[in-house]
N, C-alpha and C positions, 0 to 999 in steps of 0.2 A: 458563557452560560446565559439561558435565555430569563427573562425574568420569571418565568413559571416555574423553569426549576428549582429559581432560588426560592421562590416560595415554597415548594416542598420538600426542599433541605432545610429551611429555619422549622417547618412544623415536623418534620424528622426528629430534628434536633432539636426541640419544645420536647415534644414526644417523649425520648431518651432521655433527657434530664428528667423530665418531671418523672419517671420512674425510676431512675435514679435517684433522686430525693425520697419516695413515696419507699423504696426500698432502704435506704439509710435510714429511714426514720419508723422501721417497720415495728419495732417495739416499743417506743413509748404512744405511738397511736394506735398497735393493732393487739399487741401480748397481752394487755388484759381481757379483751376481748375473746381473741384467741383460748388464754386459758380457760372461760367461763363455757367455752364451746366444749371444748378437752372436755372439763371436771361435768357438766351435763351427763354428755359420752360416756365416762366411765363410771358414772354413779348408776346409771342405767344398768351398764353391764354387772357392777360390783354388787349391786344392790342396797346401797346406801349413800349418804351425802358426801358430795367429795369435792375442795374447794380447794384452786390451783391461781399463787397470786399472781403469775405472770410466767410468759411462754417466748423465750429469746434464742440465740441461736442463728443461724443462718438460714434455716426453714428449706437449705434446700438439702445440703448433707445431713442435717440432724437438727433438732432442739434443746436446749437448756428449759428445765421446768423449775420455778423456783415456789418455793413456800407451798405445796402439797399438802392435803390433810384432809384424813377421811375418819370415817369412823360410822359403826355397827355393820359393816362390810362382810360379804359372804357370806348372809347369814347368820350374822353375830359371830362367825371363829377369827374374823377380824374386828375386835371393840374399838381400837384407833389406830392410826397410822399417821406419821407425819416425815416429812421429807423435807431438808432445807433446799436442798437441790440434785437433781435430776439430767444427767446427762443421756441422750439417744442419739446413736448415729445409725444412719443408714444406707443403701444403695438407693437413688431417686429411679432410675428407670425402674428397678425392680418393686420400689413401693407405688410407678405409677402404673405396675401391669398388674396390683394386686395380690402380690405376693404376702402382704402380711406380716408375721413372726419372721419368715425368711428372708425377707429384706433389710432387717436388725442386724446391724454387724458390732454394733457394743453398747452397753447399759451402765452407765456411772452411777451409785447413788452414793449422794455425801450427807451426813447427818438424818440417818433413819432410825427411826422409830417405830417400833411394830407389839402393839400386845395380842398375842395369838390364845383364843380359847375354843381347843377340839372337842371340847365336851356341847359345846352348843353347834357343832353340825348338825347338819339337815338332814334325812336319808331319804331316800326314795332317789330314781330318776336311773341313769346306765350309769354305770362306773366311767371313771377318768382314765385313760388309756395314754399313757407318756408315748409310746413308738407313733402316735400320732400328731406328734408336734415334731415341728424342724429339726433337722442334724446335719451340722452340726447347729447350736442353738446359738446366739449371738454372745459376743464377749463380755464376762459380768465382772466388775469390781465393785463392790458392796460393803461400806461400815456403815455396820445400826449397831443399836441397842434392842435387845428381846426383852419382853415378857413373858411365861407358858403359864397359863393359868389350869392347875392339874387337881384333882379332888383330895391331894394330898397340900397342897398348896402351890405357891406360885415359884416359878423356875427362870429366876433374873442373868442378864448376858448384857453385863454394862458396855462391854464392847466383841464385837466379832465383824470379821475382816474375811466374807469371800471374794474367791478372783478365780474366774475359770478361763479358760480358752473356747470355750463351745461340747466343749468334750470331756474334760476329767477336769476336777476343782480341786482345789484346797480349803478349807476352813477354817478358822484359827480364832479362839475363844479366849477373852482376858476378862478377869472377873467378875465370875460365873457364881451361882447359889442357887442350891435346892434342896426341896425338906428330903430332910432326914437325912444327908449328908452334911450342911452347912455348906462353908466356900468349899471353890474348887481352884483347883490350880489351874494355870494356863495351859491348854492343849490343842491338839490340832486332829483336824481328821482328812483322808483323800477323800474324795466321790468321784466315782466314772460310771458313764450313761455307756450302757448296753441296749438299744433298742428300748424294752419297754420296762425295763430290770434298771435301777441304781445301788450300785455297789460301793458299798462304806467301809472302807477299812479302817483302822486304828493307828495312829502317829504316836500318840502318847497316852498313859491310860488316867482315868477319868476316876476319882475319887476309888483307887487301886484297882482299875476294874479295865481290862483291854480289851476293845471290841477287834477283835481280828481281821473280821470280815460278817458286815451284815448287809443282805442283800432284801432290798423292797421291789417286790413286781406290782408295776402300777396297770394292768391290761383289762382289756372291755370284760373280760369273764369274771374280773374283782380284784380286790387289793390281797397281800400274801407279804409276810416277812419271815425271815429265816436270818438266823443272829447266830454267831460263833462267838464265847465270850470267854477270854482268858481271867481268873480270880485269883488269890493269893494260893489255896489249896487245890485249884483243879481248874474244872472248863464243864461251863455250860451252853447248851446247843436248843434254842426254841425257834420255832415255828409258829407264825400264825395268820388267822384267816381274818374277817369279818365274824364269824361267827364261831370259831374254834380256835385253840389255842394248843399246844404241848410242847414238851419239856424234857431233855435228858441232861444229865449230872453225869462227870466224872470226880472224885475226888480220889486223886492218889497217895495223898498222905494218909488217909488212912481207909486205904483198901479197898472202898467203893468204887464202883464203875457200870453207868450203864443203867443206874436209874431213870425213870421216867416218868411222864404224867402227862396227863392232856382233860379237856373238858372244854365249854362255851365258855368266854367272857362273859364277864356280868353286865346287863343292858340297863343303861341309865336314863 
């Protein structure tokens, strides 16, 4: 080997090592930077401040995101969020051709926190359109903790536990409270994605009350829900819009069936 060559096998291998090194050592010199680029990113999109203490991981299969935490997001219908840690995996070729959501093939979140307030949405702009995001969607295992913050008061979920496949999920709720019920026992529900429709059925029922089947269409024309709901005397069946609502009753024990009602929700 001539001496030129070996010069350019020791700077090869200079080369190689030094990114070898420079990649071993990619998150205590590059994760918090990294995260502060992330939580930038998605404070932009979310609309509120959002701060990510560090971003680990292998960066080529997926990321580990640890210490998350946002707050007045969406508009305020997210007041805080925080996440101890965050798992993403994905396909690299497919996230380098710009595939997006579709190149997600699983989302871990461990120790989440979410208080959610729907009364402070925004209106205006098109509707959200579900058959427009990925299918199958990436694989979720999810334990948080809720808050719903509702004009009747607030609707706590000290633990709940989803895991889907991309496709149909489970949900599974352990001490749960809302007004005018008090506690709830532990229960569970399926959901399967239909295109632009998610279908909720009923595992066990919810402060004696079994949702059978309720179905949410999320498509560009508007939001629509239609609930089938089993109760101790009978079964009630509503529908509703954005702007209209109604209602039919059966009660067989005592001999009603088939009542009804409808009108506009009240706008707050």
């Amino acid at each position: 080997m001539t001496s030129r060559r070996r010069r350019i096998l020791r700077v090869a291998l200079a080369a190689v090592g030094t990114l070898a090194l420079l990649y071993g050592l990619r998150v205590p010199l590059f994760g918090a930077l990294l995260g502060r680029i992330v939580a930038d990113r998605l404070a932009a999109s979310l609309g509120g401040p959002v701060h990510i203490d560090q971003i680990g991981g292998s960066w080529v299969s997926g990321v580990v995101i640890t210490g998350a935490q946002g707050s007045h997001l969406a508009g305020g219908v997210i007041p805080r969020m925080t996440c101890e840690r965050l798992v993403i995996a994905w396909r690299p070729l497919d996230l380098l051709r710009g595939q997006g959501l579709a190149a997600l093939t699983a989302i871990r979140a461990e120790g989440l926190v979410l208080e959610v307030a729907p009364r402070h949405s925004v209106g205006g702009g098109s509707a959200f359109d579900l058959a427009t995001l990925a299918e199958p969607l990436p694989a979720l295992d999810i334990a948080a903790s809720v808050v719903v913050q509702t004009s009747a008061g607030e609707i706590r979920v000290r633990a709940l536990r989803l895991i889907s496949d991309g496709r149909a999920c489970s949900l599974a709720v352990v001490g749960g409270e809302a007004p005018l019920v008090g506690a709830l026992e532990p229960f569970a529900l399926s959901i399967a994605r239909r295109g632009d429709r998610l279908e909720i059925d009923g595992i066990d029922p919810i402060a004696g009350i079994v949702p059978r089947r309720i179905t949410i269409t999320l498509a560009s024309s508007g939001a629509h829900m239609a609930a089938d709901i089993e109760v101790a005397a009978g079964a009630l069946a509503l529908t509703a819009t954005a702007d209209a609502a109604s209602a039919s009753v059966t009660w067989p024990a005592v001999g009603a069936a088939g009542r009804s009602w409808g009108g506009s929700p009240a706008r707050t």
